[in-house]
N, C-alpha and C positions, 0 to 999 in steps of 0.2 A: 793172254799171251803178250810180255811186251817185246816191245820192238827198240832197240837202242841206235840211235844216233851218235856217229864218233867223229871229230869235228878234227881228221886228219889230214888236213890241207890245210889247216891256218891256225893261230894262235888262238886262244879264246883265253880273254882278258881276267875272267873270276879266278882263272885257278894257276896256280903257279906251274900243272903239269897237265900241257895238253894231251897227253896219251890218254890222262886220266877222265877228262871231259865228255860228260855223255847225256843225252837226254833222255827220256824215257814215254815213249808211247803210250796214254793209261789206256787208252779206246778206238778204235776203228775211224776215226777221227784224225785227217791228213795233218802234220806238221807244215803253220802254213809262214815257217820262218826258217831263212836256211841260214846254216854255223857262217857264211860267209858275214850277213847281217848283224849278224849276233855279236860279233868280230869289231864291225864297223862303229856299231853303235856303243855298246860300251867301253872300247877304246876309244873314242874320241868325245863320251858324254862330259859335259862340265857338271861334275855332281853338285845338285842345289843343296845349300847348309839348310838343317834344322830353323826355324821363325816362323817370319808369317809375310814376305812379301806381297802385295796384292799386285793386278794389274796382268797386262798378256806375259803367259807362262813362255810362247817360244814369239823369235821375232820375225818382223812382217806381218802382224795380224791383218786377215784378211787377203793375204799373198800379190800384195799388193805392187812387189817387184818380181817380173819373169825372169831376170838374167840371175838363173842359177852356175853352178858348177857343176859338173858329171862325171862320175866316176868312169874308171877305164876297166874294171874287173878283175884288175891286177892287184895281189895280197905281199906287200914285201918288208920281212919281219915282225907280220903280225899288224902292218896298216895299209889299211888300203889306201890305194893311190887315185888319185883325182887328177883330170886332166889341166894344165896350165891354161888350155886355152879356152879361152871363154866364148859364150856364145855376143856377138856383133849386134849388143841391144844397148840404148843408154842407159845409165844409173848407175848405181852404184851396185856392188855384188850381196846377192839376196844373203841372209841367213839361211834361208832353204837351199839344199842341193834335189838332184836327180839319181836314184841309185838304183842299179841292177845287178844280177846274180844269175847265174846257170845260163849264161848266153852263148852263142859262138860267137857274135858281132855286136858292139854294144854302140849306141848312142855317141856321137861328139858333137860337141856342146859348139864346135867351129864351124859344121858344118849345118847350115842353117837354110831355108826355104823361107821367103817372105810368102805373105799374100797369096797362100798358095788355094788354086782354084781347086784344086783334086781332092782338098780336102776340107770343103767346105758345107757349112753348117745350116741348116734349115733356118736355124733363129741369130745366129750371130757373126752368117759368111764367110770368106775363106780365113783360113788361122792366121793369124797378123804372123807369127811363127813355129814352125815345125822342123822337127828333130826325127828321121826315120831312118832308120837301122839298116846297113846295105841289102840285108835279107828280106826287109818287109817284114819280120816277126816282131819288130816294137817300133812304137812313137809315142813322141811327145806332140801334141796340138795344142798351141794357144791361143786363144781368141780374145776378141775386143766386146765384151756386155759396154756396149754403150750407153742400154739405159741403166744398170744400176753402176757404170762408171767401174766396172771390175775386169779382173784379167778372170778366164777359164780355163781353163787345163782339163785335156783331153788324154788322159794313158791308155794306151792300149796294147796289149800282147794278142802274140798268136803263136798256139803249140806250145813246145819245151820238153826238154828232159825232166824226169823224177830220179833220181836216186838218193842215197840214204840223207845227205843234208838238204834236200828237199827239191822243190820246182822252181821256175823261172818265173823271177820279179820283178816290178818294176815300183818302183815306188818313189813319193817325193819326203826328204826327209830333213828333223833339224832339233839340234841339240836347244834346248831350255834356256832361255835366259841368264847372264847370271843375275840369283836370286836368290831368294828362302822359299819356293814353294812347295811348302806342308801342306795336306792332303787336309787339314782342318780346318781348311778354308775350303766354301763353294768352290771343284774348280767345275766350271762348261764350258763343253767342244760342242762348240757353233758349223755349220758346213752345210753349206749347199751343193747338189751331188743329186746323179742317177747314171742309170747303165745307159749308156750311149750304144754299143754296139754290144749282142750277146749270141754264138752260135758253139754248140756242140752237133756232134755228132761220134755215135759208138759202132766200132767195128766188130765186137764181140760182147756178150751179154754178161763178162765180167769187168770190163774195161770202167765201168762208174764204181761198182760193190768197191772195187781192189782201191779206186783214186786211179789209176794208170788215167784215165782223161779225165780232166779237172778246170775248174775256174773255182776263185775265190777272190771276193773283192773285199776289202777290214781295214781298219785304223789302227793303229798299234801304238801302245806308250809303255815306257821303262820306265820304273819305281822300283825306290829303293829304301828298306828300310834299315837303320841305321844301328848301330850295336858296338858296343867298346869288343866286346867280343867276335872276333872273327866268325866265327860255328856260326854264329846266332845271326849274322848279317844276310840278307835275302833279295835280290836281284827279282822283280815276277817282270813280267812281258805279258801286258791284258790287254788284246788284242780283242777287238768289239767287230765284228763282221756285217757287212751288208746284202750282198749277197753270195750265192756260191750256186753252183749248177747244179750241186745235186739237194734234191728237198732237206726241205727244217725237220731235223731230227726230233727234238722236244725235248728240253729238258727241265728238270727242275732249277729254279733258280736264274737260268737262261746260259748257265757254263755246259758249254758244248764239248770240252775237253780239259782235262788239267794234266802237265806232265812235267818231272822235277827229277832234279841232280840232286844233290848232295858232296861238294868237297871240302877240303880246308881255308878255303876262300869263305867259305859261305854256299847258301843255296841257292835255285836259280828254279824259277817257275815258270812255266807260260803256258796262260789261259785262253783257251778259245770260247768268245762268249757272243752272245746277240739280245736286243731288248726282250723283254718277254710279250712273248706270243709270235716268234722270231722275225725271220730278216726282213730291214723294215723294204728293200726292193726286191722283185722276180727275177730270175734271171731271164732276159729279154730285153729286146730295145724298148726306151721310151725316148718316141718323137715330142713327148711335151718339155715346160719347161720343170727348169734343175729343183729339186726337192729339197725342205728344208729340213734337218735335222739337228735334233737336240739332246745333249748327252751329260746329267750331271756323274760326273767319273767320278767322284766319291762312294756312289748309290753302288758301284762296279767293285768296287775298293771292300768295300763291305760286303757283298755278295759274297768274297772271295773267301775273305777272313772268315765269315759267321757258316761257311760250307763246311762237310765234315775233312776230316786234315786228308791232305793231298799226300798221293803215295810218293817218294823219291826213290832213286837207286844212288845207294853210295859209291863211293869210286873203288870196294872190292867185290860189287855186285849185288851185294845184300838189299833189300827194301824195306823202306820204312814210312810209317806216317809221321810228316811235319807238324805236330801240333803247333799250333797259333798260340803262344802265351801273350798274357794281358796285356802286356809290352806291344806284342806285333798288334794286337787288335787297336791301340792307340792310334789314331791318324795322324796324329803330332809326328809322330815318328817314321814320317813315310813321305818321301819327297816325289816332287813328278822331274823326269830330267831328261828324256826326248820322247819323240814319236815319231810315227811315220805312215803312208798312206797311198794306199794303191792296191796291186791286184799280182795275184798268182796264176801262171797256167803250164799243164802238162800234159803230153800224149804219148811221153815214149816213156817205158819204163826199166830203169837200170841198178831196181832195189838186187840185194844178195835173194839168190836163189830163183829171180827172175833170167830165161834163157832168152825169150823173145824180145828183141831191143826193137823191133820193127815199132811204126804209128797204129798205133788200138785204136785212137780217132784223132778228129778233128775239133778244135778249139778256138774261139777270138773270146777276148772281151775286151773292154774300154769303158773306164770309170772315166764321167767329166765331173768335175767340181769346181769349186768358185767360193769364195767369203770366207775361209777357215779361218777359225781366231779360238784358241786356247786361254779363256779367263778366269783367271785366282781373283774371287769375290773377297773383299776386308772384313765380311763378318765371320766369326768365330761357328762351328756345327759344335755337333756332339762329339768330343776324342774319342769316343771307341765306337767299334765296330758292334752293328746288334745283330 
């Protein structure tokens, strides 16, 4: 059965006619990206050209400046709006921002807590600064690693709405350098990271089956592959997950979902995926310290392509399989042009056909992470996908 996502609140950038824009559910398998995202991010990517630039794909390797910018939630003609005022930190303003979705009260980037004692850390004491939502259902926590000389960052949600463009995010995010990087170069996503804080709880013994309460915590990057032809141009979203509340499904290959449009713009993918033998964290706290992880996004890239063709729905409803021609299976032809990083959570549910708007349950979680650096290696792989 699918299930269609219709991205009627906001522009969505691939296709000249947002009525027409849709996603497509292939698997019982939460969408863990909402049309408001989707919106942000490829309206404001700087799309990397075709070549072979080496070196950090997005800037700040290492997130080695905290004074972001933060969005307000507010979508006006199709771009979303960031707040002018920034957070009261020195430096210069990061390449990364701070971004949310499905909130009632979001994050401001002015309103800032030094040194805060409340919200302090077993290994790295109180957050040098914090960002918390008048409601208490989000923050930002930053800390000082004094011994590896790093900044930390602490996201955390609690609860949210689901309905059809998806649940409540928060994530840190940032457009690509400008550059050339092709996919035919090594790239690896470096990141250190674990679950800082994780609680569920279910009020009814459908409330995990449906997703009505949820956590998921993933990486996400936009790839593009390139085509003199419109049709033939392809948007995917490979979203690499860490962990999520409900158990590792198992899949072949480690794509946990695949779901696709189809318009005159071109087509639009997004993959739900995990390493194999899946997520490499529990959902649960870890009091120890931050885990290191290693990802060459190529190996992902390839997964994708050499999978059997992914179902889309066209824009008159029809379904079809995308074959991958030799072309898409080339890496040359596939640029990397953001990402983003954080975590989803939901307890109320407001899909079509759903009457009960009440809390099914209870939800926190909180990704901390630290050292992120996206790097395009100079030596040359194999162009195509096997």
């Amino acid at each position: 059965m699918y299930l269609s996502l219709t991205f009627n609140r906001i522009r969505m950038a691939v296709s000249h006619n947002p009525r027409q824009s849709k996603i497509v559910f292939i698997n019982r398998r939460l969408f863990a990206l909402t049309g408001a995202i989707i919106t942000a991010l490829l309206g404001s990517t700087v799309y990397a050209r075709a070549g072979g630039t080496s070196g950090s794909v997005f800037p700040n390797p290492g997130l080695t400046n905290p004074r972001m910018k933060f969005n307000t939630g507010k979508v006006v003609k199709g771009t979303p709006q960031f707040s002018p005022l920034l957070p009261n930190i020195r430096g210069p303003l990061s390449g990364w921002c701070v971004w949310m979705a499905h909130r009632s009260e979001y994050l401001n980037g002015s309103e800032m807590v030094r040194n805060d004692e409340k919200l302090k850390d077993a290994k790295f004491g109180p957050a040098a600064y914090a960002f918390i939502a008048p409601n208490h259902n989000a923050r930002l926590a930053i800390y000082r690693n004094h011994t590896a000389h790093r900044w930390v960052y602490d996201l955390f949600e609690r609860n949210g709405p689901l309905d059809p463009d998806g649940g409540a995010n928060l994530f840190l995010m940032a457009n690509a350098r400008s550059g050339h990087f092709t996919m035919n170069h090594p790239v690896v996503y470096n990141l250190w990271a674990k679950i800082s804080q994780a609680h569920i709880r279910y009020y009814n013994s459908s409330a995990e089956k449906s997703g009505a309460v949820l956590a998921q915590v993933f990486s996400g990057f936009i790839l593009k592959f390139h085509s003199r032809n419109p049709r033939q141009r392809i948007t995917l979203f490979m979203q690499i997950h860490m962990a999520d509340s409900r158990p590792w499904m198992g899949t072949t290959g480690g794509i946990t979902d695949e779901q696709g449009t189809w318009n005159p713009a071109g087509a639009v993918l997004i993959t739900d995926m995990a390493p194999s033998g899946g997520y490499p964290f529990r959902f649960r706290p870890d009091g120890g310290p931050l885990h290191h992880l290693h990802y060459l996004l190529n190996g992902f890239l390839s997964k994708i392509l050499a999978a059997p063709p992914p179902l889309c729905r066209r824009t008159d409803g029809s379904v079809h399989h995308l074959k991958f021609t030799n072309r898409m299976k080339n890496l040359k032809n596939w640029t990397l042009n953001s990402m983003y990083v954080g975590l989803e959570t939901e307890n109320r549910d407001y899909r079509p056909g759903v009457r009960d708007h009440q809390p099914q349950g209870s939800v926190e979680a909180a990704l901390q992470l630290s050292d992120l650096s996206v790097i395009a290696e100079p030596q040359h792989i194999s162009p195509s996908a096997k």
